[in-house]
NUFI-825532 format. One record per residue: residue number from 1; residue in one letter; x, y, z of N, C-alpha, C in turn. Coordinates in nm, 3 decimals, always signed. Layout:
BEGIN
titor guza nu nv nw cau cav caw cu cv cw
NUM A X Y Z X Y Z X Y Z
...
//
This chain:
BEGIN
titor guza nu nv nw cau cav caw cu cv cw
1 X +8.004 +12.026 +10.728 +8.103 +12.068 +10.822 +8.062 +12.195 +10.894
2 X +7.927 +12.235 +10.847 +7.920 +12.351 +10.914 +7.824 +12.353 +11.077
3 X +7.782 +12.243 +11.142 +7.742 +12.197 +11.238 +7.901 +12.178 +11.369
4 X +7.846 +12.236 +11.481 +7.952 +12.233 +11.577 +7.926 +12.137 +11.634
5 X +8.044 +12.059 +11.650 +8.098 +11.949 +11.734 +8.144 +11.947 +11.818
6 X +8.070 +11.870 +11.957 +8.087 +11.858 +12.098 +8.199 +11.746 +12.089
7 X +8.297 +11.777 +12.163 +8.421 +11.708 +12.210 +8.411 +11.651 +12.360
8 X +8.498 +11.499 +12.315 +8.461 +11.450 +12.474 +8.650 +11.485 +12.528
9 X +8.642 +11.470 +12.640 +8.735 +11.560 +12.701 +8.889 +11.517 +12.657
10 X +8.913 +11.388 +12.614 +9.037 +11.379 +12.510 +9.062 +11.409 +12.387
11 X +8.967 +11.379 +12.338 +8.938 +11.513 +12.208 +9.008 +11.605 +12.200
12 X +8.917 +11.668 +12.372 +8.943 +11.827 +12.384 +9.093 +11.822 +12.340
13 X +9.160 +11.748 +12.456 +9.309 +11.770 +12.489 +9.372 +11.758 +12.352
14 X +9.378 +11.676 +12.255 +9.403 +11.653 +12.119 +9.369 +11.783 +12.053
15 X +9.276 +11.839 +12.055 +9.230 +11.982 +11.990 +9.331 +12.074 +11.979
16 X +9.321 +12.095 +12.171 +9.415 +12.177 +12.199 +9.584 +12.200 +12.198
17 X +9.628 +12.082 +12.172 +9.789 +12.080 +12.121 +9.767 +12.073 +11.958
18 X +9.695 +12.026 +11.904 +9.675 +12.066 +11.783 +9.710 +12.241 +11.732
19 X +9.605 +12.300 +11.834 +9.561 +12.440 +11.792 +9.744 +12.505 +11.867
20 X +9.772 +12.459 +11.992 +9.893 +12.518 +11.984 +10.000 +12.544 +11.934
21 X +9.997 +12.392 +11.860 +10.164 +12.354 +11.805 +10.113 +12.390 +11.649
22 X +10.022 +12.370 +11.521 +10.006 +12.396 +11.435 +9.936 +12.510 +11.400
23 X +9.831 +12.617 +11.445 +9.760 +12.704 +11.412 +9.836 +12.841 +11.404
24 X +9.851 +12.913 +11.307 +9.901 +13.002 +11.251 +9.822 +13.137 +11.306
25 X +9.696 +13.082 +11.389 +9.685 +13.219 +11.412 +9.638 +13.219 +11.555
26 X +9.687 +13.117 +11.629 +9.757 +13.088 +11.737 +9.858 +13.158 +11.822
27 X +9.888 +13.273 +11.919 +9.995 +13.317 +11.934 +10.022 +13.319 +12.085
28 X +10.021 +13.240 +12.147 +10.066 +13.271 +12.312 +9.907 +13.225 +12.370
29 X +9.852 +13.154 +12.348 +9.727 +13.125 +12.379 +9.627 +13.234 +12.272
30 X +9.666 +13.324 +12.259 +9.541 +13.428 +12.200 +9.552 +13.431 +12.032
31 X +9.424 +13.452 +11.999 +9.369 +13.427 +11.853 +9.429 +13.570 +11.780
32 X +9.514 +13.603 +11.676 +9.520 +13.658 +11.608 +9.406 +13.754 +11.541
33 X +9.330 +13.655 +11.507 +9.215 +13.698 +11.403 +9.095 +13.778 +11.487
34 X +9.065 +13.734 +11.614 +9.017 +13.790 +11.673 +9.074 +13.921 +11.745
35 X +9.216 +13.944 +11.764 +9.292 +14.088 +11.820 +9.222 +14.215 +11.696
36 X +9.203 +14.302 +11.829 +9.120 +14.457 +11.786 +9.230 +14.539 +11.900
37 X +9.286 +14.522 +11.910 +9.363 +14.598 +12.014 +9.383 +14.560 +12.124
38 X +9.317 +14.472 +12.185 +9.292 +14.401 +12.307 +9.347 +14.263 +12.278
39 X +9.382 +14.208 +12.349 +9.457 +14.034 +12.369 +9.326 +13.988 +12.351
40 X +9.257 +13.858 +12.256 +9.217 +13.784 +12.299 +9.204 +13.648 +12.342
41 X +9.179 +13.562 +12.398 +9.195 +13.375 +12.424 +9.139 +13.332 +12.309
42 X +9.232 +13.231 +12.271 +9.188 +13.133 +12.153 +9.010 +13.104 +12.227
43 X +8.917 +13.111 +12.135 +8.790 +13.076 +12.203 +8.822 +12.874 +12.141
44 X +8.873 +12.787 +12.045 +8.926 +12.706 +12.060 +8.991 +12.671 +12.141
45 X +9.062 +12.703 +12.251 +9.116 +12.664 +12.362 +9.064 +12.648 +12.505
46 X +8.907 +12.713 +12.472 +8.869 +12.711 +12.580 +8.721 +12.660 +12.599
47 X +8.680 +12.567 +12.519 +8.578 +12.513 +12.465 +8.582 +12.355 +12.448
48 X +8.468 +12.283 +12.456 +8.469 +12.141 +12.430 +8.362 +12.124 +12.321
49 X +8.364 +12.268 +12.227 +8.342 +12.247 +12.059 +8.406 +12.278 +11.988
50 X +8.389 +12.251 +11.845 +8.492 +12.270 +11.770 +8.417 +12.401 +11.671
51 X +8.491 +12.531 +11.755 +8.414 +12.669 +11.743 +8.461 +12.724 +11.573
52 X +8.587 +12.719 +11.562 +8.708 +12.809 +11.491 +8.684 +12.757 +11.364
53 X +8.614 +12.831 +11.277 +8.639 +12.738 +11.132 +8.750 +12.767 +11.048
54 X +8.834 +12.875 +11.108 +8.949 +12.857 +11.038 +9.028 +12.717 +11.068
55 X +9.048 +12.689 +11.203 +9.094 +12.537 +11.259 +8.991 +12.452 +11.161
56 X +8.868 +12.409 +11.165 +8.801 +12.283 +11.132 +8.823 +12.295 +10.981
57 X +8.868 +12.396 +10.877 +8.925 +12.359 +10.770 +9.097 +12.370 +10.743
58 X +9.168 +12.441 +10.790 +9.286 +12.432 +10.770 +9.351 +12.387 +10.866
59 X +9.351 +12.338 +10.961 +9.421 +12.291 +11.126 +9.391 +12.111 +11.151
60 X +9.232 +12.127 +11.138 +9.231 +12.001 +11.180 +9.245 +11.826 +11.047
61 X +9.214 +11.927 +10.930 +9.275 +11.793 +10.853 +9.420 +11.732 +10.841
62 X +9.508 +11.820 +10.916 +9.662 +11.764 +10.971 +9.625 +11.640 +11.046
63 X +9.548 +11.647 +11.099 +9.562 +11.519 +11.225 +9.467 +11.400 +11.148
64 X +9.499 +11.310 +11.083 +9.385 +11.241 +11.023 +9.316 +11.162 +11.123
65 X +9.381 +11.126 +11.234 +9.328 +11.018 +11.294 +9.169 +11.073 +11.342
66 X +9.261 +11.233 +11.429 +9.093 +11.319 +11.528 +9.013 +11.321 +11.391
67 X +9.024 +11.386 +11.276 +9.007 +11.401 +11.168 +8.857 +11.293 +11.126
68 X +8.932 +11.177 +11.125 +8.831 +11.083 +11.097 +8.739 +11.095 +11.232
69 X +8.802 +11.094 +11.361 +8.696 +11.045 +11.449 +8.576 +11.095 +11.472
70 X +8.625 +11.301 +11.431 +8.491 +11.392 +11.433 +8.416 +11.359 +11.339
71 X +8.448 +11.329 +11.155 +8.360 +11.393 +11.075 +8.319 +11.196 +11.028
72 X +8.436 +11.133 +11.028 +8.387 +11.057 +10.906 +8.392 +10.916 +11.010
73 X +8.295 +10.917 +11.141 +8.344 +10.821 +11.221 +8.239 +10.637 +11.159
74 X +8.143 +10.610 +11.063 +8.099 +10.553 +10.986 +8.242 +10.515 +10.896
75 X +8.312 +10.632 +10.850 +8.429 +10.522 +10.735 +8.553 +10.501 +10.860
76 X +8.566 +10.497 +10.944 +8.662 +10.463 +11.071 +8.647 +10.317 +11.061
77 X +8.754 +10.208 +11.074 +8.792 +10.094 +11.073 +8.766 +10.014 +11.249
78 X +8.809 +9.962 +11.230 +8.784 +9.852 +11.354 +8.914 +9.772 +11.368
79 X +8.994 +9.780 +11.479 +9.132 +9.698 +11.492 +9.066 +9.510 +11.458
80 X +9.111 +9.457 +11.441 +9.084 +9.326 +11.469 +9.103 +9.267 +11.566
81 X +9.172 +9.288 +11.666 +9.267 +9.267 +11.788 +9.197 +9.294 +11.901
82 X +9.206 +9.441 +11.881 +9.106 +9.484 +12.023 +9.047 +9.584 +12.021
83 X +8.940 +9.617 +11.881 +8.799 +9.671 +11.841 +8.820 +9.792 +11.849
84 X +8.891 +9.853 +11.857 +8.895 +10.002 +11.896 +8.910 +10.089 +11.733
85 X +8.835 +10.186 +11.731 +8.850 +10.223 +11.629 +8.963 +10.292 +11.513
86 X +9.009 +10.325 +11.404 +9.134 +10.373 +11.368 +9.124 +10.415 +11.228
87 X +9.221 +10.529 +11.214 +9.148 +10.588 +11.084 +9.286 +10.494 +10.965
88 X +9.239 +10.476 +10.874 +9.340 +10.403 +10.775 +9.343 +10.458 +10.666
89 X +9.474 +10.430 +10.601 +9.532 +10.534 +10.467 +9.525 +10.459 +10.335
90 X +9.492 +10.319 +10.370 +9.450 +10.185 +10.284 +9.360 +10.100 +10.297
91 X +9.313 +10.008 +10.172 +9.170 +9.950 +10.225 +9.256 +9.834 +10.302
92 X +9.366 +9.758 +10.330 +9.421 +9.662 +10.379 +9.451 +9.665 +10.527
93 X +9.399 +9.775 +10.590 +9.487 +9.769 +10.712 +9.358 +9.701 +10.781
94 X +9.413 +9.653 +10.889 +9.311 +9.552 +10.960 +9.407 +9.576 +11.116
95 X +9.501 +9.646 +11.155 +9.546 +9.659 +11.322 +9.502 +9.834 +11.345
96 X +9.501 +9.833 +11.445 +9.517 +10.004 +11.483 +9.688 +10.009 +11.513
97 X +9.757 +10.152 +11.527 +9.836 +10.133 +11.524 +9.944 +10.067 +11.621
98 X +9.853 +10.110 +11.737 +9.908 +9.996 +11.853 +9.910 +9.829 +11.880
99 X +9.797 +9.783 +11.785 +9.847 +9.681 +11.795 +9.920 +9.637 +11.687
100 X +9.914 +9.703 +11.540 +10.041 +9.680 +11.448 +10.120 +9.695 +11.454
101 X +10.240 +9.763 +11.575 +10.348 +9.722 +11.610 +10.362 +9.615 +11.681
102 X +10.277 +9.546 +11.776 +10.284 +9.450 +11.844 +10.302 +9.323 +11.766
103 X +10.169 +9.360 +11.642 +10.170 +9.212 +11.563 +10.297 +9.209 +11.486
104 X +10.312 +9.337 +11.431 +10.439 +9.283 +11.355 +10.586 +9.232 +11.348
105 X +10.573 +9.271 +11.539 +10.721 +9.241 +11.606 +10.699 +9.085 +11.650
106 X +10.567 +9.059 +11.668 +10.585 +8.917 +11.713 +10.587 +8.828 +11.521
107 X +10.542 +8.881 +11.443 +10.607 +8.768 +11.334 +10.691 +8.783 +11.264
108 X +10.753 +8.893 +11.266 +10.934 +8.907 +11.229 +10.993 +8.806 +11.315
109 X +10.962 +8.788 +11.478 +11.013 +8.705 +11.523 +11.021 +8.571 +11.488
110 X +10.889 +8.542 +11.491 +10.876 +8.437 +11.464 +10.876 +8.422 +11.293
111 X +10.896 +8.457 +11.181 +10.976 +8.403 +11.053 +11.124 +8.401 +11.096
112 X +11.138 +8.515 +11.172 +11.327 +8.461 +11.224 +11.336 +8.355 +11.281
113 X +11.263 +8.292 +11.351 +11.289 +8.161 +11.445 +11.279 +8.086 +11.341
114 X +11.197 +8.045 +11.252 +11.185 +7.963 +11.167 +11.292 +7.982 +11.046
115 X +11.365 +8.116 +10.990 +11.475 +8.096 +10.879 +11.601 +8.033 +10.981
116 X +11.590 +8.082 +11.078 +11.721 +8.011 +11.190 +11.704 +7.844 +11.198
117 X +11.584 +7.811 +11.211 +11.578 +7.702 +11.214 +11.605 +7.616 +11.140
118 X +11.559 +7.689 +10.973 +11.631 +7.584 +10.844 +11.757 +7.610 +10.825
119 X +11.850 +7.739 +10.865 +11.931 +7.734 +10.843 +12.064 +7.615 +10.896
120 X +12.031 +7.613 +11.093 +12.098 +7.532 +11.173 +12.104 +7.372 +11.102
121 X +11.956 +7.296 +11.060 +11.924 +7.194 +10.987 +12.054 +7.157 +10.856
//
């Protein structure tokens, strides 16, 4: 983990609400840890690496999905549907999450069409 990682520009954007909404030493755009008297800019906020190792160990394992995509993109899954990659919390999952709402609304439906059906019978 100690190699810096180039971010492609959605990444970035993912980074950066990351580092806003969760980082503790985060304050109005400027880095805490870095203030000497002077304001400074998150250097995470203004970068398409992943600079801050306080973020790349305590910030970014919140997000599992970016999580997987930077470090562990070899154990990253494969939708079945439409190939796109997705990080999973079980060895069973086989949709990403967009299309596992899709699939699962179309066969609730359809076991409902079919208990309706034996029921009417």
């Amino acid at each position: 983990m100690s190699d810096i990682k180039r971010l492609t520009p959605p990444q970035s954007r993912k980074v950066n609400t990351l580092v806003r909404r969760t980082c503790c030493n985060c304050d109005n755009g400027n880095c805490i840890l870095l203030d000497d008297g002077d304001e400074c800019v998150c250097p995470q906020l203004i970068s398409y690496s992943l600079l801050c190792k306080w973020f790349r160990i305590a910030v970014l394992p919140a997000d599992k999905e970016l999580y997987a995509e930077l470090y562990h993109t070899e154990d990253m899954r494969r939708c079945s549907v439409c190939g796109a990659p997705f990080a999973s919390s079980s060895n069973r999952a086989i949709y990403c999450p967009d299309c596992r709402k899709r699939i699962t609304r179309r066969q609730t439906a359809e076991r409902m069409r079919k208990m309706r059906a034996n029921v009417t019978r």
